[in-house]
NUTI-588658 format. One record per atom (N, C-alpha, C): residue number from 1; x, y, z; residue in three letters. Coordinates in steps of 0.05 Angstrom, whole numbers, plus 5000, padded with zeros to 4 digits. Each point is the difference from the previous one (the first is absolute). Layout:
N
ZAZA pos   c1   c2   c3 code
ZAZA NUM    X    Y    Z  ala
...
# end
This chain:
198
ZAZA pos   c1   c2   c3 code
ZAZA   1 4338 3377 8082  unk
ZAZA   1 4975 5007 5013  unk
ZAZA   1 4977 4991 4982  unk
ZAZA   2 4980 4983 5015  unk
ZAZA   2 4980 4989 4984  unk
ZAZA   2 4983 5032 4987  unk
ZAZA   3 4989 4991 4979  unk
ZAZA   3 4969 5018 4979  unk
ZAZA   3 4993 5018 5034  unk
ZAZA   4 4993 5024 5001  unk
ZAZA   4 4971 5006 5011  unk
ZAZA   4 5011 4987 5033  unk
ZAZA   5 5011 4994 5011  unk
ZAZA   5 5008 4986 5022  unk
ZAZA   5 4980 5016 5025  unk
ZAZA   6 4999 5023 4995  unk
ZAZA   6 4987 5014 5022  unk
ZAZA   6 4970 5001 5007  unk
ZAZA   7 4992 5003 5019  unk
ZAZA   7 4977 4994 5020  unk
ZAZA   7 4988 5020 5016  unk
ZAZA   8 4972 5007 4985  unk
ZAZA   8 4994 5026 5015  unk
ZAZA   8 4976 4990 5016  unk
ZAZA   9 4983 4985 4998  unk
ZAZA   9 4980 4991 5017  unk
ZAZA   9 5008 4973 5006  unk
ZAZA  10 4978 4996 5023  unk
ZAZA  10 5012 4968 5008  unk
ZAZA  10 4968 4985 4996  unk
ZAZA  11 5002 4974 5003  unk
ZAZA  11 4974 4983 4990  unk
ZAZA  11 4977 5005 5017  unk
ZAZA  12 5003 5016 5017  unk
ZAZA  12 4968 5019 5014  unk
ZAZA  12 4994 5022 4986  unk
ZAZA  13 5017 5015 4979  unk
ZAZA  13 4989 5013 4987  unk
ZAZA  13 5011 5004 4976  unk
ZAZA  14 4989 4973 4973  unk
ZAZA  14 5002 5003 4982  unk
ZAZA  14 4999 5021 4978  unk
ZAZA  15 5011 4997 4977  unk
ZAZA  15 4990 5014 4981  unk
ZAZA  15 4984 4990 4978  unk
ZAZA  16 4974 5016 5004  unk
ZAZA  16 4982 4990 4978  unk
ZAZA  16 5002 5024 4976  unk
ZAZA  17 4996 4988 4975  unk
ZAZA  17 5002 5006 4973  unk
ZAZA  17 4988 4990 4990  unk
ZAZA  18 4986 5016 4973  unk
ZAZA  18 4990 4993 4974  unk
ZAZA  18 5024 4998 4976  unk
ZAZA  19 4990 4992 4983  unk
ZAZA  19 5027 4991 4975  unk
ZAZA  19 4974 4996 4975  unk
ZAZA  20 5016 5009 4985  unk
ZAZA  20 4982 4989 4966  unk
ZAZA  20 5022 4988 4977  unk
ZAZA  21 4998 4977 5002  unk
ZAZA  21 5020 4981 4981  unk
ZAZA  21 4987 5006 4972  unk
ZAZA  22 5012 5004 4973  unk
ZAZA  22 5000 5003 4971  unk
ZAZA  22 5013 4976 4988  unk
ZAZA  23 4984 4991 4979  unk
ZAZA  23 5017 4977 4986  unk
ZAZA  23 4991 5004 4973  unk
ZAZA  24 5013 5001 4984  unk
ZAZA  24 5004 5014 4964  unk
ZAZA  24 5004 4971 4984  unk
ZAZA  25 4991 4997 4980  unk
ZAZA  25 4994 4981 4983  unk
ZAZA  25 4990 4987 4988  unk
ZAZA  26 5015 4969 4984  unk
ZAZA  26 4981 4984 4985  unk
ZAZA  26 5003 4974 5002  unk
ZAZA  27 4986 4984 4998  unk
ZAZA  27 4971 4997 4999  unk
ZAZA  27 4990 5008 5029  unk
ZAZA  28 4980 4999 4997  unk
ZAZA  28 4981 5010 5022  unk
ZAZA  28 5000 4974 5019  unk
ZAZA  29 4998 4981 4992  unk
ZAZA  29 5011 4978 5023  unk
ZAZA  29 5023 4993 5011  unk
ZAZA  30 5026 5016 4994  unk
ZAZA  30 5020 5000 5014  unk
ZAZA  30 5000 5026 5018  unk
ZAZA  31 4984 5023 4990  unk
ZAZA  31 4995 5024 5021  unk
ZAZA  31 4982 4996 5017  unk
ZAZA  32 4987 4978 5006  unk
ZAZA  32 4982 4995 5017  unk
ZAZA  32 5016 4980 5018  unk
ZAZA  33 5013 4981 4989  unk
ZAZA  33 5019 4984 5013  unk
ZAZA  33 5026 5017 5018  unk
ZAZA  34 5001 5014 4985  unk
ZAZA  34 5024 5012 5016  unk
ZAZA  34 4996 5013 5022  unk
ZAZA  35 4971 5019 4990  unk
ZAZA  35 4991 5019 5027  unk
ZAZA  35 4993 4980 5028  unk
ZAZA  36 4987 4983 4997  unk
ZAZA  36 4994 4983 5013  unk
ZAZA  36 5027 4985 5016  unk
ZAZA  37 5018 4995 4990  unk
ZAZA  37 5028 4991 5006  unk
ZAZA  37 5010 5014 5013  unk
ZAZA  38 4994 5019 4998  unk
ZAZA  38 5025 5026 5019  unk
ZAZA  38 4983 5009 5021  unk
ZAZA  39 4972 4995 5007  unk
ZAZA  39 4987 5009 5026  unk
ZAZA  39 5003 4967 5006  unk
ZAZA  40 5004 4984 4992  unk
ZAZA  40 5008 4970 5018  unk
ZAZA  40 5024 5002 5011  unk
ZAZA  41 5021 5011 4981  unk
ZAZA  41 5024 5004 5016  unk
ZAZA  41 5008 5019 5023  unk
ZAZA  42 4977 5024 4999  unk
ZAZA  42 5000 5014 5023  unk
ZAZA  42 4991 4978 5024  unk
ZAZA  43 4977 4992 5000  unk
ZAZA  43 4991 4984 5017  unk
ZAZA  43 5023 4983 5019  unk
ZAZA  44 5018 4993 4986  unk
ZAZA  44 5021 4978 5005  unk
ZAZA  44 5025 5016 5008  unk
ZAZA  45 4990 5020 5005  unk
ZAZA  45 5026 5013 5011  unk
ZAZA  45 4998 5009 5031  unk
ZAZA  46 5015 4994 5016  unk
ZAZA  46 5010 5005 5023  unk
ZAZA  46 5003 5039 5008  unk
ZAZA  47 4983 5003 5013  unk
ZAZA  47 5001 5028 5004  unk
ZAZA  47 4975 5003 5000  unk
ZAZA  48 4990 5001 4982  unk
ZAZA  48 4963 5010 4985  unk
ZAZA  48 4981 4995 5007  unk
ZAZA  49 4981 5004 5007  unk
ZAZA  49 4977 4988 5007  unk
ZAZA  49 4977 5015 4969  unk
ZAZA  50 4991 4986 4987  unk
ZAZA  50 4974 5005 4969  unk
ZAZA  50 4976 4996 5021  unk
ZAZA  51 4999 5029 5004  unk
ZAZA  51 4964 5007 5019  unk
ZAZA  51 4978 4993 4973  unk
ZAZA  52 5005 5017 4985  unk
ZAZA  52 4982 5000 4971  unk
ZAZA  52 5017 4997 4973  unk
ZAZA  53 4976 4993 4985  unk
ZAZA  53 5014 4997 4977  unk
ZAZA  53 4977 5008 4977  unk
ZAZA  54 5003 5009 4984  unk
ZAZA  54 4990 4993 4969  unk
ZAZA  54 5010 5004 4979  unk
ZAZA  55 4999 4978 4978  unk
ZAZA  55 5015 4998 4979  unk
ZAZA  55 4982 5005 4970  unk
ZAZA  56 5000 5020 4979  unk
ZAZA  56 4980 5003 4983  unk
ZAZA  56 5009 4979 4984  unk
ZAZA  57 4981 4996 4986  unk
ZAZA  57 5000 4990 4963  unk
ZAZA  57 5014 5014 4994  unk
ZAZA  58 5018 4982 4975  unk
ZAZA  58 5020 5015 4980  unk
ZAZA  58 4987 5009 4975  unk
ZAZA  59 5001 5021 5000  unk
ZAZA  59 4992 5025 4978  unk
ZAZA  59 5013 5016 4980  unk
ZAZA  60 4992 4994 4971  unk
ZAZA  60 5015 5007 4985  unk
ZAZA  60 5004 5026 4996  unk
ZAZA  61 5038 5012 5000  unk
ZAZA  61 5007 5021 5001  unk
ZAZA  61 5014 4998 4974  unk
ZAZA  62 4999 5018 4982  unk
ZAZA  62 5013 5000 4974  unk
ZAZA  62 5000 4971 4991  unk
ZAZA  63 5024 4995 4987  unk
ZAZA  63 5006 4968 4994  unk
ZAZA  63 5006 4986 5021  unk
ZAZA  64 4994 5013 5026  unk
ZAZA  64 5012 4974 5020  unk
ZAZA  64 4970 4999 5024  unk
ZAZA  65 5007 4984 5015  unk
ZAZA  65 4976 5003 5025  unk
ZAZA  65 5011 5009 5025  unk
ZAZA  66 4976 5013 5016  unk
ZAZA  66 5017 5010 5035  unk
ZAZA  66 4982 4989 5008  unk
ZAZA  67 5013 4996 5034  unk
ZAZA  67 4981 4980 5015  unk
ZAZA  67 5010 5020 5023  unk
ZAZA  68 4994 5011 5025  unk
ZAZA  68 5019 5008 5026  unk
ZAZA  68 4983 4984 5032  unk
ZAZA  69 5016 4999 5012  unk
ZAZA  69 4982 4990 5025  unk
ZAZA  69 5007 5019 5027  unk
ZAZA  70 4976 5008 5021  unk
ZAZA  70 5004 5023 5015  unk
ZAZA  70 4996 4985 5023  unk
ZAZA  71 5028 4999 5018  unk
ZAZA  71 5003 4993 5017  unk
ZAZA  71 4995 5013 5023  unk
ZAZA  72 4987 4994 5022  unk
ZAZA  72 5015 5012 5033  unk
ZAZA  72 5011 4983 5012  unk
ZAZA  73 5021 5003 5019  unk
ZAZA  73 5022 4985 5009  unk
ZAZA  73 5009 5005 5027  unk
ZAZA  74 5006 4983 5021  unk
ZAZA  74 5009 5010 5025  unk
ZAZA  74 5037 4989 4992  unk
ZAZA  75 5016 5024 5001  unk
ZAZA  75 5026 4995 5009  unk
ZAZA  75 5011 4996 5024  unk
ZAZA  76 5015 4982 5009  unk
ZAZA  76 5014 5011 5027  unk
ZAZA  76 5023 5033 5003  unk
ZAZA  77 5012 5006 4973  unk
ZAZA  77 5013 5017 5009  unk
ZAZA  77 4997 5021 4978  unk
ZAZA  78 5010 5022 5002  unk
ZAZA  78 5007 5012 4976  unk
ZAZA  78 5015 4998 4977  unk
ZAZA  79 5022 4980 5005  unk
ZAZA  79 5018 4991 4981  unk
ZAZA  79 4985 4980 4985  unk
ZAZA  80 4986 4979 5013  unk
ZAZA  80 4983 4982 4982  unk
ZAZA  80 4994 5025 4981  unk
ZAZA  81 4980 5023 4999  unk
ZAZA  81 4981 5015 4988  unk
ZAZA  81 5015 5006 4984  unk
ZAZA  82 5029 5006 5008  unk
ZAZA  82 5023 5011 4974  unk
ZAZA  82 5003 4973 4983  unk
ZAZA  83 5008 4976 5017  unk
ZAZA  83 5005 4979 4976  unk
ZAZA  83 4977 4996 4981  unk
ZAZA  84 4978 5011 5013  unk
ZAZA  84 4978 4985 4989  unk
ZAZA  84 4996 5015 4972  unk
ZAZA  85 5010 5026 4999  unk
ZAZA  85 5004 5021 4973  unk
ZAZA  85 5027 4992 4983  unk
ZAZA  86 5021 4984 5016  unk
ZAZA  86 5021 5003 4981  unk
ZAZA  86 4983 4960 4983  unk
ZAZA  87 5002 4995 5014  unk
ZAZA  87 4995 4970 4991  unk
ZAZA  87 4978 5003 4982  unk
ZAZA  88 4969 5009 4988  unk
ZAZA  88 4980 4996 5001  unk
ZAZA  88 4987 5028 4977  unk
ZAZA  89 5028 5010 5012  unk
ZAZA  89 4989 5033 4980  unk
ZAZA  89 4973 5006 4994  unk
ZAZA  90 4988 5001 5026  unk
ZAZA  90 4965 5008 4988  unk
ZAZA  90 5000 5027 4996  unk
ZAZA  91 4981 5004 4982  unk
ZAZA  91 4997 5032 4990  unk
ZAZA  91 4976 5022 5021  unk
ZAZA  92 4992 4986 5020  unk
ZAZA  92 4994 5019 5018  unk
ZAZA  92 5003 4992 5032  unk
ZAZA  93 5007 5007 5021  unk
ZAZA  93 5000 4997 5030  unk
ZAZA  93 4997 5021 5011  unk
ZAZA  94 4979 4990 5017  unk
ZAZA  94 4991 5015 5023  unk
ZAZA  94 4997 4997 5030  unk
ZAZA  95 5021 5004 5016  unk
ZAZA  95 4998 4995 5024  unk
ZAZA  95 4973 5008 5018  unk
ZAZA  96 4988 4985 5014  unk
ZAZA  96 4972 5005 5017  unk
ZAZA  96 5004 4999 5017  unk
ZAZA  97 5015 4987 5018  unk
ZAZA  97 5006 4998 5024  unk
ZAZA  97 5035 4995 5013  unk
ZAZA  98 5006 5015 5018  unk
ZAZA  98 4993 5026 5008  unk
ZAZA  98 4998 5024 4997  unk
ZAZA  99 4995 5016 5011  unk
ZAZA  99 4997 5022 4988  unk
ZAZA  99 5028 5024 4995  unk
ZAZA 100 5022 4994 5019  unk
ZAZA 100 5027 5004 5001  unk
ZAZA 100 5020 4981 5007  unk
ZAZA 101 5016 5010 4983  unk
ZAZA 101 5029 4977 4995  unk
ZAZA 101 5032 5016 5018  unk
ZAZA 102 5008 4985 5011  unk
ZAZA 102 5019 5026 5004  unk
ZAZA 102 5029 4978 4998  unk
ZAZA 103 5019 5015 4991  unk
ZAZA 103 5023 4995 4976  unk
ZAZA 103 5019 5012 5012  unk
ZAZA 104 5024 4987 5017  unk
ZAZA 104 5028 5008 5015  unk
ZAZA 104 5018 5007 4968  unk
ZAZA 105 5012 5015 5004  unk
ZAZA 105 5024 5018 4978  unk
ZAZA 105 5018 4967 5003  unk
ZAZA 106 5002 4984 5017  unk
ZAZA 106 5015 4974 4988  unk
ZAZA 106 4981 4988 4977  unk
ZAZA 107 4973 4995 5016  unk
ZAZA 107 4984 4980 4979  unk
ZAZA 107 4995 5015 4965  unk
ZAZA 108 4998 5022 5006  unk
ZAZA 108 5003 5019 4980  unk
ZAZA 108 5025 4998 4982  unk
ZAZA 109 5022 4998 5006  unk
ZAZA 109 5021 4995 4988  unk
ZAZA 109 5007 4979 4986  unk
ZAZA 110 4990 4971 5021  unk
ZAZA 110 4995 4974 4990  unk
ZAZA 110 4984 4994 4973  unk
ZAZA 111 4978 5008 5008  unk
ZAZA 111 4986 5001 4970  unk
ZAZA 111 5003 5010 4977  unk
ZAZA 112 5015 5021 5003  unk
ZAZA 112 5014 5029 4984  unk
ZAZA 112 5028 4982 4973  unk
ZAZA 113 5011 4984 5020  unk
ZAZA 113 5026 4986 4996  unk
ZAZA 113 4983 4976 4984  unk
ZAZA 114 4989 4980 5014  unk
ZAZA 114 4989 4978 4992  unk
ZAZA 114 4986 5015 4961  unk
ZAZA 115 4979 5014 5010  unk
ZAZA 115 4987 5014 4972  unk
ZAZA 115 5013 5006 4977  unk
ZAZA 116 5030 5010 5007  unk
ZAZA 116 5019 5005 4986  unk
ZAZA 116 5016 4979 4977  unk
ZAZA 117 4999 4981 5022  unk
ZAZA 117 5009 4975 4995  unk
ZAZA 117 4979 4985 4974  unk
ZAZA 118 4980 5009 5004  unk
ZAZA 118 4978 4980 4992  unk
ZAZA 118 5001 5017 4965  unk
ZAZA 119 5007 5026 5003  unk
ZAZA 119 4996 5023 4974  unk
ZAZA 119 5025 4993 4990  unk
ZAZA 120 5020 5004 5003  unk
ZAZA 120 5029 4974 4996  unk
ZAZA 120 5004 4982 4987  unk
ZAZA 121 4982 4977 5002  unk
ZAZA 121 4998 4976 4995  unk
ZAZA 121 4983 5003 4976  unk
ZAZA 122 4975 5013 4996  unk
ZAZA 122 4982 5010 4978  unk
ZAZA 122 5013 5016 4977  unk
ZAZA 123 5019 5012 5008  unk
ZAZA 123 5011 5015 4985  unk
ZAZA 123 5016 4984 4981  unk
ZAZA 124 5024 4987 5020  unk
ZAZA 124 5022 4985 4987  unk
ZAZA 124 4976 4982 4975  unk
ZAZA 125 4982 4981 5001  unk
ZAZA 125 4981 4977 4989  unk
ZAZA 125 4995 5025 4976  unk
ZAZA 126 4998 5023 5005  unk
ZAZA 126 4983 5022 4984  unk
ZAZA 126 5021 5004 4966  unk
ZAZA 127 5022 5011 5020  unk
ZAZA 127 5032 4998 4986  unk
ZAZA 127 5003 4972 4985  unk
ZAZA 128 5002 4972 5005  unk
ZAZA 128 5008 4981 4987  unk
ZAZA 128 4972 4993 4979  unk
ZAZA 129 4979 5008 4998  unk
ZAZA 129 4980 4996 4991  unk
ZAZA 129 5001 5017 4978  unk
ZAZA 130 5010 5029 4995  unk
ZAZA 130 5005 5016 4983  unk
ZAZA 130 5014 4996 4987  unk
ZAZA 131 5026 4986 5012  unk
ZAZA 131 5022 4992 4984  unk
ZAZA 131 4993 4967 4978  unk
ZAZA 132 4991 4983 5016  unk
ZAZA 132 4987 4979 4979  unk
ZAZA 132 4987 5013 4977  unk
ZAZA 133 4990 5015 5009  unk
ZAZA 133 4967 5003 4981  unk
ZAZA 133 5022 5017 4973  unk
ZAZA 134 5020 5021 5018  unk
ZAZA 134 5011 5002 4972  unk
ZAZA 134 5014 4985 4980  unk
ZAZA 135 5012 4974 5008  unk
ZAZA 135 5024 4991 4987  unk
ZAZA 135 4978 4985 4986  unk
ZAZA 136 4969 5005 5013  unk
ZAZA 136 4982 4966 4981  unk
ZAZA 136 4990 5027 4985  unk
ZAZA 137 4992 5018 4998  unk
ZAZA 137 4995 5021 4971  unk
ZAZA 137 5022 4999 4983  unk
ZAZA 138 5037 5003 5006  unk
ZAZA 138 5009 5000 4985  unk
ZAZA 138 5004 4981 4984  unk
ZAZA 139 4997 4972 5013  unk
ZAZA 139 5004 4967 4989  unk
ZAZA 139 4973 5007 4976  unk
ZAZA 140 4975 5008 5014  unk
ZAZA 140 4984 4998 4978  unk
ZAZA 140 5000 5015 4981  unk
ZAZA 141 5011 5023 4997  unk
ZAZA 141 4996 5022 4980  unk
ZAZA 141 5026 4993 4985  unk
ZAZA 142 5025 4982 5006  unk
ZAZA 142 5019 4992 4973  unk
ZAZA 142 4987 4974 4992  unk
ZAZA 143 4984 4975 5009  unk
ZAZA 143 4986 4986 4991  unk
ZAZA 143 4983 5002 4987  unk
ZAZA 144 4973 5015 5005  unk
ZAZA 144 4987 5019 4980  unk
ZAZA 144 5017 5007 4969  unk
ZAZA 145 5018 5018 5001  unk
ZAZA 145 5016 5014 4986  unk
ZAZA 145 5011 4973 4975  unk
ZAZA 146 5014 4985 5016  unk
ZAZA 146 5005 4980 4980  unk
ZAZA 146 4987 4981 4987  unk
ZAZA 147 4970 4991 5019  unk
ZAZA 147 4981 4991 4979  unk
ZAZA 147 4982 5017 4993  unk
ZAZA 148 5006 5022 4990  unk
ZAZA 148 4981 5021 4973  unk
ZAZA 148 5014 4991 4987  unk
ZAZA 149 5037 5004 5002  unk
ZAZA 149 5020 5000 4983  unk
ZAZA 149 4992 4977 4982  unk
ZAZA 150 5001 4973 5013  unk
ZAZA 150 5000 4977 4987  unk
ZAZA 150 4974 4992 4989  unk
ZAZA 151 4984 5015 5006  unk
ZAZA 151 4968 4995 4982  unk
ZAZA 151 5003 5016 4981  unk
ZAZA 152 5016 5021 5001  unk
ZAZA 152 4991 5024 4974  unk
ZAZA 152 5026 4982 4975  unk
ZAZA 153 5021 4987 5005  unk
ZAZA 153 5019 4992 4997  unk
ZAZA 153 4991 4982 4967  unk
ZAZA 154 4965 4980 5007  unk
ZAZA 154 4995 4988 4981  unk
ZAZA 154 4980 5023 4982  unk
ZAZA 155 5009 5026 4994  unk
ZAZA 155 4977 5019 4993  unk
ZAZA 155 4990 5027 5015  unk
ZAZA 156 4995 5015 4988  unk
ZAZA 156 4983 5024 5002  unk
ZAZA 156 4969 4982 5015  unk
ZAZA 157 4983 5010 5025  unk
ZAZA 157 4981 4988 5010  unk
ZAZA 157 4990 5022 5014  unk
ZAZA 158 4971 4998 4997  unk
ZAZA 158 4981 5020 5008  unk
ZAZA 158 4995 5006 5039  unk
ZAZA 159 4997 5019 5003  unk
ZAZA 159 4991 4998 5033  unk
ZAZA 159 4984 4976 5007  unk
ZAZA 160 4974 4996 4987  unk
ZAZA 160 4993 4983 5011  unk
ZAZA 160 5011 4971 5001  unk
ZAZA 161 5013 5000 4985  unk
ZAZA 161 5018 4973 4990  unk
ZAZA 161 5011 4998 5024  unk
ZAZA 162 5023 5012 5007  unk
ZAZA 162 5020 5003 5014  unk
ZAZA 162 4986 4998 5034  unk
ZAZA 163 4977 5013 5004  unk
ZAZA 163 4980 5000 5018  unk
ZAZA 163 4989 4970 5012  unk
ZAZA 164 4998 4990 4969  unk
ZAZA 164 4992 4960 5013  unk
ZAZA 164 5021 4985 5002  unk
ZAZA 165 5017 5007 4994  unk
ZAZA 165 5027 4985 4998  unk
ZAZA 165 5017 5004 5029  unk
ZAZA 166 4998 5023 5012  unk
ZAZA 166 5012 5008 5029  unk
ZAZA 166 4976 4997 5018  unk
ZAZA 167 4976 5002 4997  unk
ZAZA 167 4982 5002 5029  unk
ZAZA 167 5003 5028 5009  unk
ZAZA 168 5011 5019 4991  unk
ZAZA 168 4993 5024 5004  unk
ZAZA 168 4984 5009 4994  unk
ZAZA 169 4982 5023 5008  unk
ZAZA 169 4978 5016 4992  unk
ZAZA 169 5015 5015 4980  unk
ZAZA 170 4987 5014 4977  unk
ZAZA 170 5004 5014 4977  unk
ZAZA 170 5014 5023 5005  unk
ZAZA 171 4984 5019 5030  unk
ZAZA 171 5005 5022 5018  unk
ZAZA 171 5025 5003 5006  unk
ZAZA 172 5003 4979 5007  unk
ZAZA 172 5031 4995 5024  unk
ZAZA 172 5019 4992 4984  unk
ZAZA 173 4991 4984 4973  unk
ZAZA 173 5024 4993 4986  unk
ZAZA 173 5011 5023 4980  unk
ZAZA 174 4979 5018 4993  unk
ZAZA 174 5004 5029 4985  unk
ZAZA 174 5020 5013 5014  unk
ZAZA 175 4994 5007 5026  unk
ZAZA 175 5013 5014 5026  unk
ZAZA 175 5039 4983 4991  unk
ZAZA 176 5001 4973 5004  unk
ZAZA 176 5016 4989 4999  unk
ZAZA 176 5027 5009 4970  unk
ZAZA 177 4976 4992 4979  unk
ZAZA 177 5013 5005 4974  unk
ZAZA 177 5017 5032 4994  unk
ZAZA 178 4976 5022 5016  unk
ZAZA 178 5011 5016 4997  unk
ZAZA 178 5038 5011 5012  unk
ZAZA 179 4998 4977 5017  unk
ZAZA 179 5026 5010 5014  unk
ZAZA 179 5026 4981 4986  unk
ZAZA 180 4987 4984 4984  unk
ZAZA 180 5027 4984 4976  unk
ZAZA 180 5001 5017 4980  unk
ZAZA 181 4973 5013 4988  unk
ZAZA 181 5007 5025 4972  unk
ZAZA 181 5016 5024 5017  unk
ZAZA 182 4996 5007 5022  unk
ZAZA 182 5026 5022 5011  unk
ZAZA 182 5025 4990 4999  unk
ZAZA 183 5005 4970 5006  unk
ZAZA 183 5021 4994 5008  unk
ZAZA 183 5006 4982 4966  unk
ZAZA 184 4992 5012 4981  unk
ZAZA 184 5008 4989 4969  unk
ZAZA 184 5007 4971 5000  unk
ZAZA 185 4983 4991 5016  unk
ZAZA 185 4993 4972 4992  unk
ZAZA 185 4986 4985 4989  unk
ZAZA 186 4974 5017 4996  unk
ZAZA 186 4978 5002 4989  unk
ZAZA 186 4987 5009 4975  unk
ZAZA 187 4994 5003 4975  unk
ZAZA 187 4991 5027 4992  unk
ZAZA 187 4970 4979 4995  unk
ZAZA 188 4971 5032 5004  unk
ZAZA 188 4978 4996 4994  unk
ZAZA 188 4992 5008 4975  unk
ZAZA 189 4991 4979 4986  unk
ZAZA 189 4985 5014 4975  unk
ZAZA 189 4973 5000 4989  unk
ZAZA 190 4989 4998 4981  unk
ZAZA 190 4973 5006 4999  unk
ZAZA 190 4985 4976 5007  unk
ZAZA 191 5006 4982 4993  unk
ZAZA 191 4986 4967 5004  unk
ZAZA 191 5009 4982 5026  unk
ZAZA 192 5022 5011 5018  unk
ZAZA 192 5003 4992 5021  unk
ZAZA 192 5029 5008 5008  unk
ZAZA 193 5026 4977 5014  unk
ZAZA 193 5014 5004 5002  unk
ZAZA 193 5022 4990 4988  unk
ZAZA 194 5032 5001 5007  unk
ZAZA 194 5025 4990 4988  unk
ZAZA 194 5015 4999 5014  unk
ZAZA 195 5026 4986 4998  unk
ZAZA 195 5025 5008 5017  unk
ZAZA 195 5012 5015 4978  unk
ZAZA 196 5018 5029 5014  unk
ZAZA 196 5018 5009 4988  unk
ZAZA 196 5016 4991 4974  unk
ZAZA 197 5000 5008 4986  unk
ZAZA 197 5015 4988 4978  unk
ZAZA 197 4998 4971 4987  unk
ZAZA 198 4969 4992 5010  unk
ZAZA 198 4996 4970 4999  unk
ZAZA 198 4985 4991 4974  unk
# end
């Protein structure tokens, strides 16, 4: 069974909606590029009709820029309006027209199943994404581990030493050190660091 397959109005009585698209990042000319890109690709889509549009300047948020563009839209159906949230993930919609929707316990179920499907699929990506991310902390934290080893190897060397030599911050590599002196690989002494028995 296709996405959303179901059909609650017919093309005499569309569904019109508002939408507000978010775009996060850097540089500010790829957040302007992009926002811009994704109300062209609405345009080009079969279903939609882009009544209005406006797209802001990209504006710096923290270290990155936002740009959003606030659409109104004529759908033909309700399901477009669902694809148009799973595909597009805008962070606000608001249906305007009509003013009631009415939803058979099938079409209800259909979307129920399909939705399911869609949380499924996010999930499993969610799961294999956790699992990389761990095996690349553990790859890095015995790589780490063995080049302290092999720097402290020519000598006793100070944090900051050890600091320009890894590209670590001082912070993070303290954090680091501390967990080789638990694990007596390490010892700290007054002028910097050592390997165990080294």
């Amino acid at each position: 069974m296709p996405l959303f397959s179901f059909y609650l109005m017919t093309e005499e009585h569309p569904i019109v909606f508002r939408a507000i698209l978010e775009v996060l990042g850097k540089p500010k000319e790829h957040v302007e590029t992009t926002i811009k890109s994704l109300v062209n690709q609405i345009k080009s889509i079969g279903g939609y009709t882009l009544k209005e549009s406006f797209i802001s300047d990209a504006k710096p948020h923290e270290h990155l820029f936002s740009s959003f563009a606030e659409l109104e839209l004529r759908a033909d159906s309700l399901s477009k309006v669902i694809g148009f949230c799973f595909d597009f993930m805008p962070s606000s919609v608001e249906i305007l027209e009509p003013d009631k929707l009415v939803l058979t316990a099938g079409d209800m179920s259909d979307f129920l199943t399909d939705l399911q499907a869609k949380l499924h699929k996010g999930d499993m990506v969610t799961k294999k994404l956790n699992s990389v991310n761990f095996f690349m902390r553990k790859n890095l934290n015995a790589l780490m581990r063995n080049y302290v080893q092999l720097a402290l190897r020519g000598g006793e060397k100070s944090l900051a030493t050890l600091s320009k030599l890894s590209g670590i911050s001082e912070k993070d590599l303290a954090e680091f050190l501390d967990v080789l002196i638990k694990d007596n690989l390490v010892v700290k002494t007054d002028s910097g660091y050592r390997i165990k028995n080294g």
